[in-house]
C-alpha positions in Angstrom: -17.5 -15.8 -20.0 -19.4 -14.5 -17.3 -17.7 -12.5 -14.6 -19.6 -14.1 -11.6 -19.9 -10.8 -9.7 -23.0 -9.4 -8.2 -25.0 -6.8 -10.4 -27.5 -5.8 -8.3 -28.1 -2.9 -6.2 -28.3 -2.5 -3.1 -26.3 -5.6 -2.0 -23.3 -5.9 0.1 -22.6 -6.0 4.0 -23.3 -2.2 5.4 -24.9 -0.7 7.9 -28.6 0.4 7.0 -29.3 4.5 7.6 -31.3 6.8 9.4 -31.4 10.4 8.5 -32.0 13.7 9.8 -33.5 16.3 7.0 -32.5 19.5 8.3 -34.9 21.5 6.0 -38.0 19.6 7.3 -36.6 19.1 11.1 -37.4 15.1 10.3 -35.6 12.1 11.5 -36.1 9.6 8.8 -35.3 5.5 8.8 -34.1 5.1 5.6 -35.3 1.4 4.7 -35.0 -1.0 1.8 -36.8 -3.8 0.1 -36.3 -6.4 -2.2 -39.9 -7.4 -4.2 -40.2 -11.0 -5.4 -38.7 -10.0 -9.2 -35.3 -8.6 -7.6 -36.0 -4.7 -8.0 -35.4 -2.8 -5.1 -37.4 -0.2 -3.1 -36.0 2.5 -0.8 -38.9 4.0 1.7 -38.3 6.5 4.0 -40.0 5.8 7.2 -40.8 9.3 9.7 -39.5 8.5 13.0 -39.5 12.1 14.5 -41.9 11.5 17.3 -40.8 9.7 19.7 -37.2 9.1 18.5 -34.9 7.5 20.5 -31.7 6.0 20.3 -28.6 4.9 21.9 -26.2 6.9 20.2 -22.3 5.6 19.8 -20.6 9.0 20.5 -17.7 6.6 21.8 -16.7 5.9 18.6 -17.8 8.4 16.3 -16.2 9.9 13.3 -15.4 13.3 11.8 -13.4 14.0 8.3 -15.1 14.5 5.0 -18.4 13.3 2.3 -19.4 13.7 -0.8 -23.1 13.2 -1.3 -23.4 13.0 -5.4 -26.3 11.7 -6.9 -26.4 8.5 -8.7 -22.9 8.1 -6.7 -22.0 5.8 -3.1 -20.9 8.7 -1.1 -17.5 9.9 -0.7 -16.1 9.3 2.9 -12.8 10.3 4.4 -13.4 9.9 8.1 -11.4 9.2 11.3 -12.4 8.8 14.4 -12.8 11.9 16.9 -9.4 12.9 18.8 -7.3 11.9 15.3 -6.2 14.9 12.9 -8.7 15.9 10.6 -7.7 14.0 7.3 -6.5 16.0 4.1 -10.1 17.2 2.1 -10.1 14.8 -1.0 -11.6 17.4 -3.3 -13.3 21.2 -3.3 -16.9 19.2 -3.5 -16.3 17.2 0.1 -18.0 19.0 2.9 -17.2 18.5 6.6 -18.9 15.8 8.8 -19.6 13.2 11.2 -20.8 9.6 11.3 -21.7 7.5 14.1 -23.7 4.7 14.9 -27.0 4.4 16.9 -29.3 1.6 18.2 -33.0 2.7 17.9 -35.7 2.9 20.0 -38.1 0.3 20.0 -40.8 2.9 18.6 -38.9 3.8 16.0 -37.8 0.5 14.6 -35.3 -0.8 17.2 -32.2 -1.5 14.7 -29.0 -0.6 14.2 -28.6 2.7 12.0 -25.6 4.8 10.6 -26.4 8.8 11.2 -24.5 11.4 10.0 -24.8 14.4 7.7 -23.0 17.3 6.6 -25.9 20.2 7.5 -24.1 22.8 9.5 -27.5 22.6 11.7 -27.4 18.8 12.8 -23.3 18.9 12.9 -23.8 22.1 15.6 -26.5 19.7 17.5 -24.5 16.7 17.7 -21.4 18.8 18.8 -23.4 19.9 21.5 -24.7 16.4 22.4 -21.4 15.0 22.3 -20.3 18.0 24.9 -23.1 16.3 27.5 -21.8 13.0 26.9 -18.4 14.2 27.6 -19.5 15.9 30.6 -21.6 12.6 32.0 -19.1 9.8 30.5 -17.0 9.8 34.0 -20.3 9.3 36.5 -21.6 6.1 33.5 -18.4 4.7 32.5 -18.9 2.1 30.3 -22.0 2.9 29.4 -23.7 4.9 26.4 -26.4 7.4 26.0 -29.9 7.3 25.3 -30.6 10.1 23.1 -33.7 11.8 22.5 -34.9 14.7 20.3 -36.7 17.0 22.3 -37.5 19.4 19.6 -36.5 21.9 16.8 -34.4 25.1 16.6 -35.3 26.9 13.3 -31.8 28.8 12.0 -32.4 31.4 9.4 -29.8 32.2 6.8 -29.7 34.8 4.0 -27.9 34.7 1.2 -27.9 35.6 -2.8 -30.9 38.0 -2.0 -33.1 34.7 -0.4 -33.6 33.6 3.0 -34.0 30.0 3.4 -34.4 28.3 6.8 -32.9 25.1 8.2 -34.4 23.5 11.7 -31.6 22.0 13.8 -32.7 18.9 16.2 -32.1 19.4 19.6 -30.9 16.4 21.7 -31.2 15.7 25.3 -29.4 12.6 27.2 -31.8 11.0 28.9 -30.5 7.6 30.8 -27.2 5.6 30.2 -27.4 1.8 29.3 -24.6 -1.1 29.0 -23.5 -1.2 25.7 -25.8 -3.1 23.2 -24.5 -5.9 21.9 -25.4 -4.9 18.6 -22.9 -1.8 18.8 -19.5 -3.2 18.5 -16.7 -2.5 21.0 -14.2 -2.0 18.4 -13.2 1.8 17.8 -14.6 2.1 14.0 -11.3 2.5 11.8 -11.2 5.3 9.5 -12.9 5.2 6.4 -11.7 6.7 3.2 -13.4 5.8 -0.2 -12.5 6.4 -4.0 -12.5 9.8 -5.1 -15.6 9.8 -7.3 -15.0 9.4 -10.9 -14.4 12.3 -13.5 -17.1 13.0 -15.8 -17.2 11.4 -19.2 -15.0 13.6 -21.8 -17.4 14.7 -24.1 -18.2 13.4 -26.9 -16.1 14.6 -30.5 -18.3 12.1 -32.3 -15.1 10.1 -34.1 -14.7 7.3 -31.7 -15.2 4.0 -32.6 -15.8 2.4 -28.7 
C-alpha cells in the first residue's frame, strides 16, 4: 500500500535562505518555485546593492555544517554563549546561523544566513562585536545591517593564490523587534550525520 508521505522536494516548514558568496562578494536571496506540473525551481536572486536587513544577532548560533551536495546540510549548532558542541565528523566546518528580516529592496522576507567561509564568519564576528557594544543604549531592540562594501583576502596555497571578498557590515539604526523574528532564543540544532557511501558493488547480490 501506499505510504502516504510526501515525495516531493522542497516541501516542509523551514526558513527560506539568503546567501553570501564569498568568492564573488554577492549577497544572494536564494528563492524557490513550484511550476503548474509540480517540479521545482531554485533562482538565485542578486541582492548586493542596496542590502539591508535586520539581523537577529540576539539569537544567533555557532557549532558546526556539512554542506554536501545532493545532501540537506549537516547542522550541529547552539546558540552563542553555550559550549561549542562536539564536531560530528572530520568533513563539518565551523559556523554560524542567524536569522534576518530583509530590506524592502531586497525582498523584505524573513531569511536564514549563515556560511562557513572564514571571510563572512570574520565579518559577522566583527558585526556582532558593534551590536554588543550598542545593545545597552537600544535595549530591546535589533540592528539594521547594511553592507557597505568588500574587503578582498588573498590566500596562497598548493602553489595557487585564490582570493575570497569578505562583506563588510555597518549598523545603521535599531528597530523594535519584527514581528516576523520570533522572541524565542532558537534551540540548538543538531541533524543526522549524513549517510555512509554505498559499499560498492561485488556484483553477487540479489537486492
Amino acid at each position: 500500500m501506499a505510504l502516504g508521505l510526501n515525495t516531493e522536494a522542497g516541501g516542509g516548514d523551514f526558513t527560506p535562505v539568503a546567501k553570501y558568496d564569498a568568492r564573488a562578494g554577492r549577497f544572494f536571496r536564494i528563492d524557490r518555485t513550484q511550476d503548474s506540473a509540480g517540479n521545482w525551481q531554485t533562482d538565485d536572486v542578486d541582492i548586493t546593492t542596496g542590502f539591508q536587513a535586520v539581523m537577529d544577532l540576539e539569537n544567533i548560533q555557532i557549532g558546526w555544517v556539512l554542506f554536501a551536495a545532493g545532501l540537506a546540510p549537516s547542522w550541529s549548532t547552539v546558540p552563542l554563549g553555550q559550549p561549542l558542541p562536539p564536531k560530528p565528523s572530520e568533513l563539518h566546518k565551523q559556523c554560524f546561523k542567524l536569522n534576518m528580516k530583509l530590506g524592502k529592496s531586497s525582498g523584505g522576507d524573513v531569511r536564514e544566513f549563515a556560511s562557513q567561509a572564514k571571510a563572512v564568519i570574520g565579518a559577522v564576528d566583527a558585526l556582532h562585536t558593534a551590536y554588543e557594544a550598542g545593545k545597552k543604549a537600544n535595549a530591546g531592540k535589533l540592528p539594521v545591517v547594511a553592507m557597505t562594501g568588500t574587503t578582498a583576502i588573498k590566500t596562497t596555497g598548493k602553489g595557487q593564490t585564490s582570493t575570497n571578498y569578505a562583506p563588510v557590515f555597518e549598523i545603521k539604526s535599531w528597530v523594535d523587534r519584527p514581528a516576523e523574528l520570533s522572541t524565542d532564543a532558537a534551540p540548538a540544532q543538531v541533524s543526522p550525520p549524513p549517510p555512509p557511501p554505498p559499499p560498492a558493488d561485488d556484483g553477487d547480490a540479489e537486492f
